[in-house]
C-alpha positions in Angstrom: 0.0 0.0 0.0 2.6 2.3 0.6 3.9 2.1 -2.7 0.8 3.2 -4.2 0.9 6.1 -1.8 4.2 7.0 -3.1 2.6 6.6 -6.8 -0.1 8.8 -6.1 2.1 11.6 -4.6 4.6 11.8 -7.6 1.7 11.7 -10.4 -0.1 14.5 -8.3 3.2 16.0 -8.0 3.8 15.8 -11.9 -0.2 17.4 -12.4 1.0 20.0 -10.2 3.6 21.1 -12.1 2.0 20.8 -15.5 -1.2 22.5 -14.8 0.0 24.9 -11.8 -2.4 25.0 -8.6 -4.7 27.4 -10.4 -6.4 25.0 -12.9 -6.4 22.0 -10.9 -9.7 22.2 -9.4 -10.6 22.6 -12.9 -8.5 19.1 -14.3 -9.9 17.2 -11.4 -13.4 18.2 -12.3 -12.9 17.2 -16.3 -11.1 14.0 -15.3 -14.2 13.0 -13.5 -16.4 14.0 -15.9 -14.8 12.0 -18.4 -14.7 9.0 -16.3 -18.3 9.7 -15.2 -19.5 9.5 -19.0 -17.0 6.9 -19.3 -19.0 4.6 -17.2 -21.9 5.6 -17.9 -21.2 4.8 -22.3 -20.5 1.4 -20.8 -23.2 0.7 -18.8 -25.3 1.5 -22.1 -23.4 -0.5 -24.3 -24.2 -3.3 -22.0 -27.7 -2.5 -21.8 -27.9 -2.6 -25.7 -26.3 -6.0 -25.9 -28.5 -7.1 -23.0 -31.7 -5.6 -25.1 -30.2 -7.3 -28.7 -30.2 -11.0 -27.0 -33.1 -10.6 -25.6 -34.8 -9.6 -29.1 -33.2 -12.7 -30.6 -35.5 -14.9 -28.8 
C-alpha cells in the first residue's frame, strides 16, 4: 500500500507542475467527468447488448 501512496504523490506532483495549482480544481473536475461519462457509455453498451439478446429470442 505504501507504494501506491508514493505513486499517487509523484503523479499528483507531476499534475501540479504541469497544470499549476490554479487550474487544478478545474483538471480534477474534467477527469471526472470523463470518467463519469465513461462509465456511464459502458453501462449502455451493456444494456444494448443485453436488449439485442433478448430480441433474438
Amino acid at each position: 500500500m505504501n507504494g501506491r501512496v508514493g505513486e499517487m504523490l509523484v503523479i499528483l506532483l507531476v499534475v501540479l507542475i504541469l497544470f499549476g495549482a490554479g487550474k487544478l480544481p478545474q483538471v480534477m473536475r474534467d477527469l471526472g467527468k470523463g470518467v463519469r461519462a465513461f462509465r456511464e457509455g459502458m453501462n449502455d453498451q451493456s444494456n444494448n447488448n443485453n436488449n439485442d439478446t433478448n430480441n433474438k429470442d
